[in-house]
N, C-alpha and C positions, 0 to 999 in steps of 0.2 A: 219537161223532159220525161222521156218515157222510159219503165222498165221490163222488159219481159223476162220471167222465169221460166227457161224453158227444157220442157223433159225430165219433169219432177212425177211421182206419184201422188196425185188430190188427195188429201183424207182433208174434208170438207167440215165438218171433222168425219162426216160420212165417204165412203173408199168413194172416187171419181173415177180413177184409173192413172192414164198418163197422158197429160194435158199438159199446155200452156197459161200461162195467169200474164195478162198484159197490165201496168198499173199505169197512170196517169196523176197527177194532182193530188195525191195522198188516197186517190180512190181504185178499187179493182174495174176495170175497164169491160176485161174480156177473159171466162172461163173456158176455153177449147182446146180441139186436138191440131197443132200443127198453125197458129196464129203466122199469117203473112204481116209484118211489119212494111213492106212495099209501101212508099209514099209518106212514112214517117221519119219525120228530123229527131235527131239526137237520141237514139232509141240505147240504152245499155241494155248488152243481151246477158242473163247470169245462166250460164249455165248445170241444170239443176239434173243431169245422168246419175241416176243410183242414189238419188235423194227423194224426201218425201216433203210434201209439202203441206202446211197445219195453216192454221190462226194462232195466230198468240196467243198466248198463256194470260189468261186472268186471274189473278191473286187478290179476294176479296177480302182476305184479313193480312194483313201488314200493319207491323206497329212504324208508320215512317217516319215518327218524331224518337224513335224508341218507347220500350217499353220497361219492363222491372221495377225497382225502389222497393220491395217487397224486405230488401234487408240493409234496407237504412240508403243515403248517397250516393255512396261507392258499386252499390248495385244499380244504379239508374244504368241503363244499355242506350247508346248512342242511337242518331241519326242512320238510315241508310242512304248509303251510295246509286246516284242512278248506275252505273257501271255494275253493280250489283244484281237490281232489276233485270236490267239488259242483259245479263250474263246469265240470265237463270230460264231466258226465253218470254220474258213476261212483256207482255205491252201495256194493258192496261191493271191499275192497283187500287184495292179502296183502302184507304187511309182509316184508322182505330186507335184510340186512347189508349182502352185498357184498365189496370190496374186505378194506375194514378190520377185522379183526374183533378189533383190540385197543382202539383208543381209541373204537372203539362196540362193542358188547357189546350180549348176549340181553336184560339186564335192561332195556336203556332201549328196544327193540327191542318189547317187553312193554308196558311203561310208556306208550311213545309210541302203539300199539293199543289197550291200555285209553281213552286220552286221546280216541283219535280216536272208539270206540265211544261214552264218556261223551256226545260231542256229538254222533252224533247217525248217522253213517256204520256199514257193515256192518265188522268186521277181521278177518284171520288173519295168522300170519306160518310163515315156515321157520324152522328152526334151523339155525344153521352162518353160512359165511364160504364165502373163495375156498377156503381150504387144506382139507388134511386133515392128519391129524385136524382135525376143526373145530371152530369157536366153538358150546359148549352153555353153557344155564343151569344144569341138573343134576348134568354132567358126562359124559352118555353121549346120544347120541342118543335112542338106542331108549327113554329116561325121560323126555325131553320130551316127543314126541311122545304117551307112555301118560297123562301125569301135569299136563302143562299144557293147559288145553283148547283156547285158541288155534293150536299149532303141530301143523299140519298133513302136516308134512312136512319133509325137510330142502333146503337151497338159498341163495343159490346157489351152487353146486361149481363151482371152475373147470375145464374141460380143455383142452388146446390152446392155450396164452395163458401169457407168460411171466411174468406173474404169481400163474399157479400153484403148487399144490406139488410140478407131475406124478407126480400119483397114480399107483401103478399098477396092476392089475386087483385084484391083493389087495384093495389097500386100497379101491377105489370098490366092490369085493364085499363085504367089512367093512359100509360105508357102508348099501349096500343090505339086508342083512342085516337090522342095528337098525331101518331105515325099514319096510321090509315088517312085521315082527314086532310093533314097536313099533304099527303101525296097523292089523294086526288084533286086538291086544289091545285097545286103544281104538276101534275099529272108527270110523275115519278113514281119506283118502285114502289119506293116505303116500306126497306125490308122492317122487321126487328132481327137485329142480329145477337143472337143469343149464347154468352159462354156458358157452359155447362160446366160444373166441376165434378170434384168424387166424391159429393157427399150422398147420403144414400140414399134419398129422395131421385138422383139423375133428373130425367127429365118430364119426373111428375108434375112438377109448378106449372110446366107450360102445358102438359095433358090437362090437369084442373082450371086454365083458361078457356082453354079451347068449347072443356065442355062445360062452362058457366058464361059460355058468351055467343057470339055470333059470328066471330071476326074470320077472316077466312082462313083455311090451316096454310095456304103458300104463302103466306105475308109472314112468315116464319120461319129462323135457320138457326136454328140447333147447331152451335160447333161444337169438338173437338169431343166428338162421337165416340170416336174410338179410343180414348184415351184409358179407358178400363174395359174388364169384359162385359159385365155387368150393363153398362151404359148402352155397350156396343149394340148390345140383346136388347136394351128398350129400344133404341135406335132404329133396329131394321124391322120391331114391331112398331113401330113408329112410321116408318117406312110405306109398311104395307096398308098405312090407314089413309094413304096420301101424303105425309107430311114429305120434306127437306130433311137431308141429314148432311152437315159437314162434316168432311175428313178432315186430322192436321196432320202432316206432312211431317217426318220425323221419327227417328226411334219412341217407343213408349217406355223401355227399359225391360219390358216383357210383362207389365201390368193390362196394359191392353194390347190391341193388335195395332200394328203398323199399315203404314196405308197399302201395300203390295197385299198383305193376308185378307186384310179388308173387304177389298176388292174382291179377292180372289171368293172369298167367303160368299159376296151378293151375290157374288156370279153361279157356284155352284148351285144355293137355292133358288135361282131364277127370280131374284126379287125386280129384276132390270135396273141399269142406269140413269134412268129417265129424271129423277131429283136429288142424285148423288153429286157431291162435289167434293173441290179436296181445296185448303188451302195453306198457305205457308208458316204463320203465324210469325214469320220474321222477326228481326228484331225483339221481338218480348219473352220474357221469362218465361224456361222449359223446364224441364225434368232431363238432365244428362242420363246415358244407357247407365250409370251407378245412383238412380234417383236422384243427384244431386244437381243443385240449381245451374242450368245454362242456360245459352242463347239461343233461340232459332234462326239458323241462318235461311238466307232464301232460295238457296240452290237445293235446297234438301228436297221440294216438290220435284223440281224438274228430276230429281236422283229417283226418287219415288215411282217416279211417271217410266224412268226406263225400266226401274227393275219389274214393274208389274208387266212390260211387254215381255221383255230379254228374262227376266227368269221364270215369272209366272207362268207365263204363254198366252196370254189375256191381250185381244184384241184391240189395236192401236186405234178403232173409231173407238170403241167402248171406253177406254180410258183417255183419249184426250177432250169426250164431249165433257169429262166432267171438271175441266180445268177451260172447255172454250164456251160452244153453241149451251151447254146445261146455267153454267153462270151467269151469261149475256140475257137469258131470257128470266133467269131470274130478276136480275138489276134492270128489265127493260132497255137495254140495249141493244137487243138483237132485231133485225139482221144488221145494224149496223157494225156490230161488232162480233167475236165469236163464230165467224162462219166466215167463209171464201166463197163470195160468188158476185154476178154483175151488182156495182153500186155499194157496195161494205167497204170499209175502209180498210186499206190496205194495211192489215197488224199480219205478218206473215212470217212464221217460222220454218225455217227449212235445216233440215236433219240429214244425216248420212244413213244406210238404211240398213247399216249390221250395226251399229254402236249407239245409235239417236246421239249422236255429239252435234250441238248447234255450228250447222253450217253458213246460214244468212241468218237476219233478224230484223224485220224492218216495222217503224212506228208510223203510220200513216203515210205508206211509201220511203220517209228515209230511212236507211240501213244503219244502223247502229253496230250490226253485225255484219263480216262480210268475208268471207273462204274461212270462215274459222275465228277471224280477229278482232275485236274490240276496237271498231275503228272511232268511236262515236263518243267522248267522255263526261261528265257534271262540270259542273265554271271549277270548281276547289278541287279537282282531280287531277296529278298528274298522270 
């Protein structure tokens, strides 16, 4: 069956203009102005007037077994909902431990990604925990990453953050070692994905890799940047050296900047967008706007993502390359993913174009989203 969306505005995530997207078999068909369907059976037309049309949202940090236990049990934070995902525009998500990597483990880490793929969403996940040595399924990094197809990379590592192991160069050059190796044999990313905390080192430990080794500075992603100012400031010096910087999605309480100010920040110094991204940190333990412990829910990016257009004034390619085309090419997915054009899989968010409220949403051609509605649910949903 075929779907055309038709008389949308492209942001590719680069602007196209106003074009047709014809999809086929979970695949984009055909990018153009005014596609004839003539001679095709079963064609659904969506009409997309006074809407814009993106790639899906990729959310590369999601806790989707949960995250927290930080204060004891009753803090562990649940499972996420595909309905959830889907409701916050995301198609594809990489799965994260986190904190705990005893009483959650690789295997349900795994499990809970298959689950989410079964219904219907894109998955990958990291391997590992805060500490080092970290949580593998294997036993060794560098065999997850070769041997299970899913795990892309390891993360998230802690540094700076007194719930670390404080690693020290050895050991995160240890770390990097198996990732790099491990994903050129399997010819994968092989991020390291790295939390950053607030202790006052920031993201020195990874500067003192860098320059005690060889390894390359992209195979590296510094999250949750902005969560002080301090960090923020190694960050976009960070930035300018080439590195990756991840945004998280969410109030900071006003200790750091928020991802709208952020944004707005790189943009005024002209630092470009080119290795910025932002991601949700879902499910795992925040800081509530009163310092006090919560949850990240996952709609908070896509909140994130309008207010930097609608209040900022900060241009809709610029902020959605770093939630679509910016992340795919980090995780080596791209062009199959993260971009709109012939042959990418159809992951397509379509928006109304005064309010960005999700108007369609479709996972490899199917809709999950559709005039507005949640048509599409998880098996345990009602």
């Amino acid at each position: 069956m075929f779907k055309l969306l038709k008389g949308g505005n492209i942001y590719s995530p680069q602007y196209l203009g106003a074009k047709d997207i014809l999809v086929a078999l979970g695949k984009i068909v055909k990018v153009e102005e005014n596609i004839s369907v003539d001679g095709l059976w079963g064609v659904e037309t969506i009409d997309c007037t006074g809407k814009i049309i993106l790639p899906g949202i990729i959310d590369q940090h999601l806790h989707i077994i949960g995250g927290g236990g930080e204060k004891g049990p009753s803090s562990r934070i649940p499972e996420i909902y595909l309905t959830d995902i889907v409701n916050a525009g995301i198609t594809t998500v990489v799965g994260v431990l986190g904190f705990d990597g005893l009483t959650r483990n690789m295997a349900g880490l795994l499990a809970k990604a298959k689950s989410l793929e079964a219904e219907g969403v894109n998955t990958f996940i990291y391997t590992g925990s805060y500490g080092l040595p970290t949580t593998t399924l294997t036993g060794k990094v560098i065999s997850d990453i070769t041997f299970i197809d899913k795990v892309i990379g390891a993360g998230e590592i802690a540094i700076s953050d007194y719930r670390s192991s404080h690693p020290d160069i050895k050991e995160l050059k240890s770390l990097a070692y198996e990732v790099k190796i491990g994903s050129m044999i399997s010819n994968k990313a092989g991020v390291v994905h790295i939390h950053v905390g607030d202790g006052k080192d920031g993201i020195k430990p990874l500067k003192d890799l860098l320059n005690d080794s060889e390894f390359p500075i992209d195979m590296f992603v510094p999250t949750h940047i902005n969560r002080n100012k301090m960090l923020f400031e190694q960050g976009l010096e960070y930035l300018k050296t080439g590195g990756n910087i991840d945004l998280t999605a969410g109030s900071t309480g006003g200790i750091g900047y928020d991802v709208p100010d952020a944004l707005s920040t790189i943009a005024e110094r002209k630092l470009g967008f080119d290795r910025v991204t932002i991601s949700s940190d879902a499910n795992g333990s925040i800081p509530d706007v009163n310092g006090q412990p919560g949850v990240g829910k996952v709609n908070m990016l896509i909140d994130d993502i309008r207010s930097s257009i609608l209040q900022k004034g900060l241009k809709i390619e610029d902020v959605f390359r770093t939630v679509t085309s910016n992340v795919a090419q980090l995780l080596k997915i791209y062009p199959q993913k993260g971009v709109l054009k012939n042959g990418s899989d159809a992951d397509i968010l379509v928006m109304d174009e005064k309010e960005l409220k999700i108007f369609e949403l479709m996972v490899n051609g199917i809709s999950f989203v559709h005039e507005g509605k949640t048509i599409k649910k998880g098996s345990y949903e009602n």
